[in-house]
C-alpha positions as CSV (number, residue, x, y, z in Angstrom):
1,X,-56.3,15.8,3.1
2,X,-55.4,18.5,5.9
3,X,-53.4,17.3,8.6
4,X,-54.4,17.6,11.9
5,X,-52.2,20.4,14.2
6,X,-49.2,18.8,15.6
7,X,-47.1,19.9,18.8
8,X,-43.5,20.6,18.4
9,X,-42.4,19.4,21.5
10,X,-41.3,16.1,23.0
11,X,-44.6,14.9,24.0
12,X,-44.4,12.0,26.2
13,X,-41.3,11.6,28.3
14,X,-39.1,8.6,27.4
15,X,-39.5,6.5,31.1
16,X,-37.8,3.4,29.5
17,X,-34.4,2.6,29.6
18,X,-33.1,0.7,26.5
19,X,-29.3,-0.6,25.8
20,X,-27.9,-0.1,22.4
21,X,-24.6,-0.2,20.9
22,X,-22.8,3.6,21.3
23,X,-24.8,6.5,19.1
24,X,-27.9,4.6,18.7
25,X,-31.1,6.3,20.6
26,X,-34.6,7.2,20.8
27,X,-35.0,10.6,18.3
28,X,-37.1,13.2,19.3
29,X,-40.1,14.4,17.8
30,X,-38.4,17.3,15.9
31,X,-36.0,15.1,14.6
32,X,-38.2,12.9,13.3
33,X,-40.2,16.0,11.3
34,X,-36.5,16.8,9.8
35,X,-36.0,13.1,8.6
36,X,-39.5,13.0,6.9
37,X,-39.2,16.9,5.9
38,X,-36.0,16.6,4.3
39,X,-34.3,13.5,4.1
40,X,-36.6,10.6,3.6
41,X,-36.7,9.5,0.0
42,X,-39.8,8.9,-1.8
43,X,-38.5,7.8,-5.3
44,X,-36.5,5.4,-3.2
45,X,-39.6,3.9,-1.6
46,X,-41.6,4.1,-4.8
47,X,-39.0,1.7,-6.8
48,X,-38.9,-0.5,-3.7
49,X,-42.4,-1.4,-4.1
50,X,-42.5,-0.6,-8.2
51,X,-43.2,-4.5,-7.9
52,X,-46.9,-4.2,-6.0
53,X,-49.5,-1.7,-6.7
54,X,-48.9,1.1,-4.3
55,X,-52.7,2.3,-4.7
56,X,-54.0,-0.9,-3.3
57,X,-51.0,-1.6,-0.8
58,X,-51.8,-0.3,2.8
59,X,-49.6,1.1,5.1
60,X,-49.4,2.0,9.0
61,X,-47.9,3.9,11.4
62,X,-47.1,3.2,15.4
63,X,-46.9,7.0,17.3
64,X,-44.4,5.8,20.0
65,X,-44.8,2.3,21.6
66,X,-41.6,1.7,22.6
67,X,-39.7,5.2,22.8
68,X,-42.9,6.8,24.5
69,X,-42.1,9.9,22.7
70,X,-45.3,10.9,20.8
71,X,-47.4,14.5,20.1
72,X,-49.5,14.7,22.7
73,X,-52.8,14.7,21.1
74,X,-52.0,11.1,20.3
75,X,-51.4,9.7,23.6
76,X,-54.2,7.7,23.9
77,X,-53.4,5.6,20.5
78,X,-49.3,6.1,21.2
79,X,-49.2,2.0,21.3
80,X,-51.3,1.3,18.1
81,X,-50.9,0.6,15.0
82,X,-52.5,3.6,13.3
83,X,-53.9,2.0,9.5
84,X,-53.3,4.3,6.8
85,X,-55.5,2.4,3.8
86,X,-56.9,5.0,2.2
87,X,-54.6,6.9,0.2
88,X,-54.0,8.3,-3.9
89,X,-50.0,7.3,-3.2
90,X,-47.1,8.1,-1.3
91,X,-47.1,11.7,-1.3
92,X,-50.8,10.8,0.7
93,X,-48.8,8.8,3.1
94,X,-45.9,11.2,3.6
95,X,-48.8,14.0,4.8
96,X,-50.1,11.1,7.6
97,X,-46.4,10.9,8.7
98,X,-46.0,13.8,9.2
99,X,-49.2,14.3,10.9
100,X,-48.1,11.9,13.5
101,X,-44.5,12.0,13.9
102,X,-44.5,8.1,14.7
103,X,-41.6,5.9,15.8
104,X,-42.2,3.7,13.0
105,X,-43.6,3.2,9.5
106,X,-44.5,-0.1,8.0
107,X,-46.6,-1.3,4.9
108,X,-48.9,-4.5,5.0
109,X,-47.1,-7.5,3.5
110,X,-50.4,-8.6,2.4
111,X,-51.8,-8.3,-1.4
112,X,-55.3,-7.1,-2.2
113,X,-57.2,-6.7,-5.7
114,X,-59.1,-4.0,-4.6
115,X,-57.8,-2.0,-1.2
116,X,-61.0,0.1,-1.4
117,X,-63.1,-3.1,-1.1
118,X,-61.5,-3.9,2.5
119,X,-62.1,-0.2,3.0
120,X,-65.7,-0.4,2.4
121,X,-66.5,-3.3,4.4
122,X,-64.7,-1.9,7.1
123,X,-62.5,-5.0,7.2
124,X,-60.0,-5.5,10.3
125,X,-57.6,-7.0,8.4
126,X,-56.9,-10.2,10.5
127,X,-58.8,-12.8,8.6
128,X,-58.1,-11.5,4.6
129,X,-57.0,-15.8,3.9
130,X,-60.7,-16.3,2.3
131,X,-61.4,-13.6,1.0
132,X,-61.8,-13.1,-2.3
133,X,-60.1,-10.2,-2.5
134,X,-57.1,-11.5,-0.9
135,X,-54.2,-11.9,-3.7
136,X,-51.5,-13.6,-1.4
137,X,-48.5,-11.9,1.2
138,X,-45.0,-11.4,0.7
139,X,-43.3,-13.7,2.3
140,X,-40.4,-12.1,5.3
141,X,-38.1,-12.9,7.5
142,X,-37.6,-10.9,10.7
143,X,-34.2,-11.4,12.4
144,X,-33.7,-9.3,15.7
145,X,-30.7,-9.2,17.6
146,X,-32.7,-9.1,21.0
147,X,-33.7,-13.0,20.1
148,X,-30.5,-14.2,19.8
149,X,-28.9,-15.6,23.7
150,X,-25.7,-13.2,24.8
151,X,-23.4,-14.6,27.2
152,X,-23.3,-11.1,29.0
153,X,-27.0,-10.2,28.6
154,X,-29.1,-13.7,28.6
155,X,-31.8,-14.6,26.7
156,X,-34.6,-12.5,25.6
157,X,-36.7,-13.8,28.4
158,X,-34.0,-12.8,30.7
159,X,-33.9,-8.8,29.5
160,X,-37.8,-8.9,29.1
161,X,-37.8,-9.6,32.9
162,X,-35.1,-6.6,33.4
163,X,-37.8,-4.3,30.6
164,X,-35.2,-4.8,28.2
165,X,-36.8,-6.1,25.7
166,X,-35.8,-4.1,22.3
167,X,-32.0,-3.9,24.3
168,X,-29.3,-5.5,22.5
169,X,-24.9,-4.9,22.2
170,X,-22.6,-5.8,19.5
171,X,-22.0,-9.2,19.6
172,X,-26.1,-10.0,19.6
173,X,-25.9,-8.0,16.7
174,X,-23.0,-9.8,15.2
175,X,-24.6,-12.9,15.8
176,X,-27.6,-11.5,14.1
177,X,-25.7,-10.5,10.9
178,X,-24.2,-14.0,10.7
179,X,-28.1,-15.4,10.7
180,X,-29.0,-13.2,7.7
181,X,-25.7,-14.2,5.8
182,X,-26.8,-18.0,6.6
183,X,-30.1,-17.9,5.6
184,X,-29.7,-15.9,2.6
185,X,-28.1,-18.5,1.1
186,X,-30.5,-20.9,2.2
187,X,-33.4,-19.1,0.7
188,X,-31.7,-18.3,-2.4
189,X,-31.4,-22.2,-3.2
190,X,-34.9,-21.9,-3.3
191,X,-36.2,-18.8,-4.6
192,X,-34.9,-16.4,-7.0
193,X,-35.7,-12.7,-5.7
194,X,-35.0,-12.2,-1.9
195,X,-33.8,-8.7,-0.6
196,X,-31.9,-8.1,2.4
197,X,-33.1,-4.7,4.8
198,X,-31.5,-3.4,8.1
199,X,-34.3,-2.9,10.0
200,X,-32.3,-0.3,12.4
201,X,-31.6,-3.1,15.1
202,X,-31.4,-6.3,12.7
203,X,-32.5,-7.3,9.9
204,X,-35.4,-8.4,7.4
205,X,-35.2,-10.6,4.5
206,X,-38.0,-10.3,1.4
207,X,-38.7,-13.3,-0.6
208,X,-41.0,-11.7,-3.7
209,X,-40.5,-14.9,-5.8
210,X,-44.4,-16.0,-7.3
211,X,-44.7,-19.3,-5.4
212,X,-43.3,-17.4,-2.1
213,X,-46.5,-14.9,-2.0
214,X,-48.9,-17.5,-3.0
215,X,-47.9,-20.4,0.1
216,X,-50.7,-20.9,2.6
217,X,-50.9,-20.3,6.0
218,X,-50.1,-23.6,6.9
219,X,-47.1,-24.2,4.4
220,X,-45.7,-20.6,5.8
221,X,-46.1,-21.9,9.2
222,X,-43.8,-24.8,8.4
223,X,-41.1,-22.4,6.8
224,X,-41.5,-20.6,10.1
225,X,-40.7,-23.8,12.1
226,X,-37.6,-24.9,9.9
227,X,-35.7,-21.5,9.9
228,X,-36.2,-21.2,13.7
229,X,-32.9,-21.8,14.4
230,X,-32.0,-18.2,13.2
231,X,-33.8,-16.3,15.6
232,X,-36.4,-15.5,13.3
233,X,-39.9,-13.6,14.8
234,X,-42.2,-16.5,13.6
235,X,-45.1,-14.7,13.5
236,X,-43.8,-12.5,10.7
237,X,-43.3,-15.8,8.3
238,X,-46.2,-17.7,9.3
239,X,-48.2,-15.0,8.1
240,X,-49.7,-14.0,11.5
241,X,-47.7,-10.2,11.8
242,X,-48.2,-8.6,8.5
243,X,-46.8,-4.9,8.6
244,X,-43.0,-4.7,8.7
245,X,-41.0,-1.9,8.6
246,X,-41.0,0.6,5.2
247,X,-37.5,0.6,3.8
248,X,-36.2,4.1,3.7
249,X,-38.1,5.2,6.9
250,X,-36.8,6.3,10.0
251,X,-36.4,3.7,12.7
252,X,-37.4,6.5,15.7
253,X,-36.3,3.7,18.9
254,X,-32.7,3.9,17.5
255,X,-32.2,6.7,15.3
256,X,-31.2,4.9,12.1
257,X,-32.7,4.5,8.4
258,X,-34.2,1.2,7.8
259,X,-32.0,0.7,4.9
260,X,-31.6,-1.9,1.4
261,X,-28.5,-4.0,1.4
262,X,-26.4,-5.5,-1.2
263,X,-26.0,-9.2,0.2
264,X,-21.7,-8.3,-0.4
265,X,-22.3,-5.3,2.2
266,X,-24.0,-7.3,5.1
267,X,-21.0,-8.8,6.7
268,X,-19.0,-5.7,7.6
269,X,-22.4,-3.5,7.8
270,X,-22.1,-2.0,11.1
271,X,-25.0,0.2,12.5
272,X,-22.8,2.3,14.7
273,X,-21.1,3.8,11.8
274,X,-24.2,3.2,8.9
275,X,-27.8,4.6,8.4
276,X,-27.7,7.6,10.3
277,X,-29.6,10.2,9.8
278,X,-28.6,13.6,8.9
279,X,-30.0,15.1,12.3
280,X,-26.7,13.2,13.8
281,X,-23.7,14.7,14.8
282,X,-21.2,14.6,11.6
283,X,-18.9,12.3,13.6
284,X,-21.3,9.3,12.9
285,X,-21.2,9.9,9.4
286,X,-18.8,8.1,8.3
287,X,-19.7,5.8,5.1
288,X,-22.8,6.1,7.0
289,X,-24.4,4.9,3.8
290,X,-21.6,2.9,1.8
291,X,-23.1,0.1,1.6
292,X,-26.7,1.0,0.7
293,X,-28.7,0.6,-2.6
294,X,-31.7,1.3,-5.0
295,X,-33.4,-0.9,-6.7
């Protein structure tokens, strides 16, 4: 696999206007080919998903959706999500990366037998429930602090309206944080194995317990509706979103590492100070990864 010729520049021109707590921003287009050239850790991602079969797991990348910085030969597909399910592992993946210099990288939730059988049937991946070749989906919980309601900012129908969407401060983040804590616990009075990953703006939460990946639609849409309250996206745990975001990859909107947590470091975890990337200046460095971890 030969990548296609990539342009070094900034591509599009970042026209929106986002609010994030102080040092978080867009990166550029070069920064994001240092992360991936340099910095971003494959071992790490390998024993992350050391419990699924990597050959059969898909992954996907979106060019620049939200920062609107993308190589220009990509503008026309800069807002989709670009499927990458036909790979010989992550070294495969890591060339597609950094073919298209994305914003984000995710890996499908879902569980297949045979990944070259969807390949072949040129499956679009949105009805997989029936099919045979289906083997269940990891069940995740999407907690973003632009869901939660700020006193200074409103609600997130109130910053959509402004084209804030994806904007959020401190004390949406904070509120965030306490969600995750809270839930945690709730989960883990139910299930034995659930992880906890800042996302770069909030945070997910992976339940890789049997039973979890094996619940229906319907009974996931049901977990969905009681653990509203948290600001959850419910379309990530009723099944309905599939990707989410690759632990250990670069979050390009914000400039920070989507990033493993040890449930003891989530309460002072702070994303001003943690999961910066080396292409920062050194002042944000501090115990910029303290309270990270490997599985």
């Amino acid at each position: 696999m030969t990548p296609m010729p990539r342009d070094g520049g900034s591509g599009g021109t970042d026209r929106r206007r986002y609010r994030f707590p102080k040092g978080m921003r867009p990166s550029t287009l070069e920064e994001r080919r240092k992360f991936y050239e340099r910095e971003f850790n494959l071992k790490a991602v390998e024993n992350w998903l050391k419990w699924r079969d990597i050959a059969n797991t898909a992954f996907a990348v979106i060019v620049g959706r939200h920062s609107d910085i993308y190589p220009p030969e990509y503008r026309d597909i800069k807002r989709k999500a670009v499927l990458i399910d036909e790979h010989k592992g992550l070294g495969d993946v890591l060339e597609y990366i950094l073919q298209y210099l994305p914003e984000g990288v995710y890996y499908d939730r879902n569980l297949y037998s045979d990944l070259s059988f969807c390949v072949k049937k040129g499956c679009d991946y949105k009805n997989c429930w029936e099919c045979e070749n289906f083997l269940g989906q990891e069940l995740a919980f999407n907690i973003d602090p632009e869901n939660v309601k700020c006193p200074y900012h409103g609600s997130v129908e109130d910053k959509m309206k402004r084209g804030e969407g994806l904007s959020f401060c401190m004390l949406e983040f904070k509120k965030v944080r306490k969600f995750t804590l809270e839930l945690y616990e709730e989960l883990k009075a139910e299930f034995r194995e659930v992880r906890i990953v800042f996302s770069g703006r909030g945070f997910h939460l992976h339940v890789l317990d049997k039973k979890a990946i094996k619940l229906s639609k319907e009974e996931r849409g049901e977990i969905a509706k009681a653990y509203s309250s948290y600001a959850i996206d419910e379309w990530v745990t009723n099944g309905e979103m599939r990707l989410i975001r690759l632990p250990y990859s670069l979050n390009g909107l914000v400039s920070r590492i989507c990033l493993p947590l040890r449930i003891k470091d989530v309460a002072k975890f702070d994303p001003r100070k943690q999961a910066i990337p080396s292409f920062l200046p050194l002042s944000l460095h501090r115990n910029s990864r303290a309270s990270s971890f490997q599985l």
